[in-house]
C-alpha positions as CSV (number, residue, x, y, z in Angstrom):
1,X,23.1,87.0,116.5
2,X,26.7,87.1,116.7
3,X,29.1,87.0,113.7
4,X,30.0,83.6,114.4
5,X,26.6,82.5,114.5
6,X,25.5,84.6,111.0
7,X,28.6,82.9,109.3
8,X,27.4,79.3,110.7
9,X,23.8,79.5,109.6
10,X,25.4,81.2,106.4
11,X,27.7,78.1,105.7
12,X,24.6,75.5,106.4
13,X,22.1,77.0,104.1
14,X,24.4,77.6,100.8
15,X,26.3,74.8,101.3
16,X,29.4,76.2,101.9
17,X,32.5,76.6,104.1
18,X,32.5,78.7,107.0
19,X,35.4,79.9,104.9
20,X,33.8,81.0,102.1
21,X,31.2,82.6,103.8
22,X,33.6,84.9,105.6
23,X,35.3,85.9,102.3
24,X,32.1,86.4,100.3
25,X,30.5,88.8,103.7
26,X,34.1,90.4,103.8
27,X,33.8,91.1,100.3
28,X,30.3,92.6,100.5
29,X,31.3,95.0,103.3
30,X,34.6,96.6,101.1
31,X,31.5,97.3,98.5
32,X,29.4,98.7,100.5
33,X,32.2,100.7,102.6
34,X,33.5,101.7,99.0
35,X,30.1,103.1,97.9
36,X,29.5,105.1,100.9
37,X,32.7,106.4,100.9
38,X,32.5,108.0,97.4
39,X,29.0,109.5,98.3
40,X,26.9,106.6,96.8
41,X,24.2,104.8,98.3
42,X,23.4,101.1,98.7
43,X,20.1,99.4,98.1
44,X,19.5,95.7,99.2
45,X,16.3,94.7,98.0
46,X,14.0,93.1,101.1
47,X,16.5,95.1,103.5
48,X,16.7,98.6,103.2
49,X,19.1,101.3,101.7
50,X,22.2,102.6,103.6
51,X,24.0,105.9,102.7
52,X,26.5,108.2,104.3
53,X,25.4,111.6,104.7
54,X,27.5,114.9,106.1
55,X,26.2,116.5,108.7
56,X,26.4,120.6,109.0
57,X,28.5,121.9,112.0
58,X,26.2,123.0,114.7
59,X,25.9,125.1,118.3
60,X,25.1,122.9,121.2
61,X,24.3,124.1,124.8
62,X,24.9,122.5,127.5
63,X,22.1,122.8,130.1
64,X,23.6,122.4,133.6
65,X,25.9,125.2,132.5
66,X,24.9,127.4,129.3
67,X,27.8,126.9,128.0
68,X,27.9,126.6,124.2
69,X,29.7,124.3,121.8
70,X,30.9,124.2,118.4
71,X,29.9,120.6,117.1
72,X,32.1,119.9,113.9
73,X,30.4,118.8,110.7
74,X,30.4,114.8,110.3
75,X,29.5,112.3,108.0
76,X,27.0,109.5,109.6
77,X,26.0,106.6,108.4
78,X,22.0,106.3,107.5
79,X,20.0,103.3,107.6
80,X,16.1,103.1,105.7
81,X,14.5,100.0,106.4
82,X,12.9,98.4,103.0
83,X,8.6,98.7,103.3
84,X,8.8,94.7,103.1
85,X,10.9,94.3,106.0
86,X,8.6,97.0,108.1
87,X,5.5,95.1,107.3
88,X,7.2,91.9,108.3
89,X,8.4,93.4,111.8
90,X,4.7,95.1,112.4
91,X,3.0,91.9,111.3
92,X,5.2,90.0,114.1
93,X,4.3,92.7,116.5
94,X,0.8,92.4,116.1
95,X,1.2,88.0,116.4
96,X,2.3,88.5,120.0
């Protein structure tokens, strides 16, 4: 589903402008980008939890040549899909 398409089916089943929609999505992205950037974590009930977390700096080798690299530290973004929304998923995967 493309945003387009999200902010269409949005706008039909709140009654509401496309508009609207777009604001009110906007608006619940700043949060959650907000959050994450000062270290917090988010928890949407049904969805799943998204944090940020730093990764260490780490030595990678390349195989074709030995070579090693210094990988610098980073923070990632981490996704935890809610227990509802796993048993949903494997309870589709079993229907087919």
């Amino acid at each position: 589903m493309k945003d387009i398409e999200l902010v269409t089916a949005l706008s039909k089943k709140m009654d509401m402008s496309p508009k609207e929609v777009v604001d009110i999505l906007s608006t619940l992205f700043l949060v959650i980008e907000d959050t994450l950037s000062n270290g917090g974590c988010v928890n949407i009930s049904g969805v799943g939890q998204f944090e940020a977390k730093k990764k260490a700096e780490r030595i990678s080798i390349n195989p074709s040549n030995g070579k090693k690299y210094l990988i610098p530290p980073k923070i990632t973004p981490i996704y935890k899909p809610a227990s509802m929304l796993k048993a949903y998923l494997k309870k589709l995967d079993e229907n087919e």
